[in-house]
N, C-alpha and C positions, 0 to 999 in steps of 0.2 A: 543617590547620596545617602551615606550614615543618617541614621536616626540619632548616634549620637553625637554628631554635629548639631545635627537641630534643636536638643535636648541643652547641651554645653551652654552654646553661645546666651540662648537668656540668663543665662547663669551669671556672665560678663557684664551685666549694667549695674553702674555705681548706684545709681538708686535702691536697689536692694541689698547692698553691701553698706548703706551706709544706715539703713533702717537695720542691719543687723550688730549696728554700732565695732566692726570687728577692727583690730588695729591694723594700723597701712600697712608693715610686715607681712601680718595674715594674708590681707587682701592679696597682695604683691604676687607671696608666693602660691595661693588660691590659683589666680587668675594666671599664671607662669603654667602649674600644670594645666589649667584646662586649656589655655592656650595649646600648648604643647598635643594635647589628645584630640585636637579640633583639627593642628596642622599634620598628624599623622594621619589621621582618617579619612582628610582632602587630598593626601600624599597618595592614601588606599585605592581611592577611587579614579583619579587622575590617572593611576598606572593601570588599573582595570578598564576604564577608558582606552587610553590608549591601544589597550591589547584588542578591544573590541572593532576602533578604527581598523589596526591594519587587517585583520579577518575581515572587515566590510571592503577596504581597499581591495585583497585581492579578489573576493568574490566580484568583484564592478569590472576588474580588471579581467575577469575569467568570461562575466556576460561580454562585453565588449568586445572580447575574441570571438567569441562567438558568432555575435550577430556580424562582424565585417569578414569574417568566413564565408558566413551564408548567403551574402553582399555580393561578394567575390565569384561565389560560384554562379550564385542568379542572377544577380547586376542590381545597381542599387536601386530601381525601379521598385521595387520591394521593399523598401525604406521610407517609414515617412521624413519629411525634412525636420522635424524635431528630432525622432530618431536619428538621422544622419548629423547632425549637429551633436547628438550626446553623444555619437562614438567617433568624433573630430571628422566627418567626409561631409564638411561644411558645401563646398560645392552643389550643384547641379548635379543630378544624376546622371553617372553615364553609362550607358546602356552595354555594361562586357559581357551581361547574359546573352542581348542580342549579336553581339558583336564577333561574340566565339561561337556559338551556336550558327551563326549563318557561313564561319571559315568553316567548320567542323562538315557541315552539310556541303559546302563545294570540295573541299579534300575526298567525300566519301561519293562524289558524284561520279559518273563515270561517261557526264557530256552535260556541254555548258548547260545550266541551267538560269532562265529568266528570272524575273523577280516575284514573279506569282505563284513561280516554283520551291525556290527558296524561302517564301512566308508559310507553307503549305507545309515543306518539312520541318521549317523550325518550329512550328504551330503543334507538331505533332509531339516534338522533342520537349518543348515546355507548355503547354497550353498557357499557362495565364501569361507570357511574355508579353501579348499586344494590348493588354488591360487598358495600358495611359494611353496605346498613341490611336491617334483620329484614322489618320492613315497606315496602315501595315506597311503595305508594298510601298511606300514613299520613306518609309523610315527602313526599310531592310534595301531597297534602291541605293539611299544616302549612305546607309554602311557597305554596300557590295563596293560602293564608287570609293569608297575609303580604302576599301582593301587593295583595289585598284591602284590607288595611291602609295598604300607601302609597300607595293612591290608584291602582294599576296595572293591576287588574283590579277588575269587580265578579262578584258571587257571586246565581248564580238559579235556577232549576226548571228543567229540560229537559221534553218532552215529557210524559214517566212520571212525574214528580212528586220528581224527583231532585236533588239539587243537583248544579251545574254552575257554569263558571264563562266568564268571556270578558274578554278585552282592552278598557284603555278606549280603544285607539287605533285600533282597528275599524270605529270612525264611523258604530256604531248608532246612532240616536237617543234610546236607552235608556240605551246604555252611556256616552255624551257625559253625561247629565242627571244620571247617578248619581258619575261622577269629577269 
């Protein structure tokens, strides 16, 4: 704020206008300009202000793209929940790092792979993905069975009598008839 606002306004007590005996006139039109130099100077700041907010607005607006980019590509597992709440993905994390990252590895497989399989390359593809969960292959299981579910993978025996799983865009003849 103006130093001459700060300055002005002691200026403004009648107590010192009345020890300086000055006639109401005086005073009137005294206290009219400083008025006036006090509400331009708030007017000065107010608008420098302001200009200050929207430069802070956008930069908050530019971090926040940001960090739900980075969200986006790794999954918000990488998000504390404070930070997920300052950039509005109030929610529970969901895992599209793991989620894409395990379709990505069945599309580029070239025969169903199990689930010990798929923790192994996605493991390679992002090292820190399995940081939060207790179980790996129980959380990359739960998303194979998911993809299984939209139609994106199907689910079958390997060899040994195991379940396994493969891409429907592999262009089996199996895996076509079943998605």
């Amino acid at each position: 704020m103006h130093t001459e606002i700060a300055t002005l306004l002691p200026s403004l007590s009648t107590s010192d206008a009345e020890t300086m005996n000055l006639p109401t006139e005086e005073l009137v039109e005294s206290s009219n300009s400083q008025v006036q130099a006090v509400v331009k100077a708030a007017g000065e700041d107010l608008r420098q202000l302001l200009r200050q907010r929207d430069e802070i607005a956008k930069q908050i607006r530019t971090m926040k793209q940001t960090i739900v980019g980075v969200a986006r590509l790794f999954g918000d597992d990488w998000l504390s929940q404070e930070l997920r709440e300052l950039v509005g993905r109030k929610g529970t994390p969901r895992q599209t790092g793991l989620t894409k990252s395990c379709r990505t590895v069945l599309m580029e497989a070239n025969r169903p792979l199990g689930a010990h399989e798929v923790c192994e390359q996605v493991r390679r593809r992002i090292p820190l993905v399995f940081a939060n969960h207790r179980s790996p292959a129980a959380s990359v299981t739960t998303v194979l069975n998911r993809l299984v579910e939209y139609g994106e993978a199907i689910a079958v025996r390997d060899e040994n009598g195991r379940r396994a799983w493969q891409s429907c865009t592999q262009g089996r003849a199996k895996a076509s008839s079943d998605c």
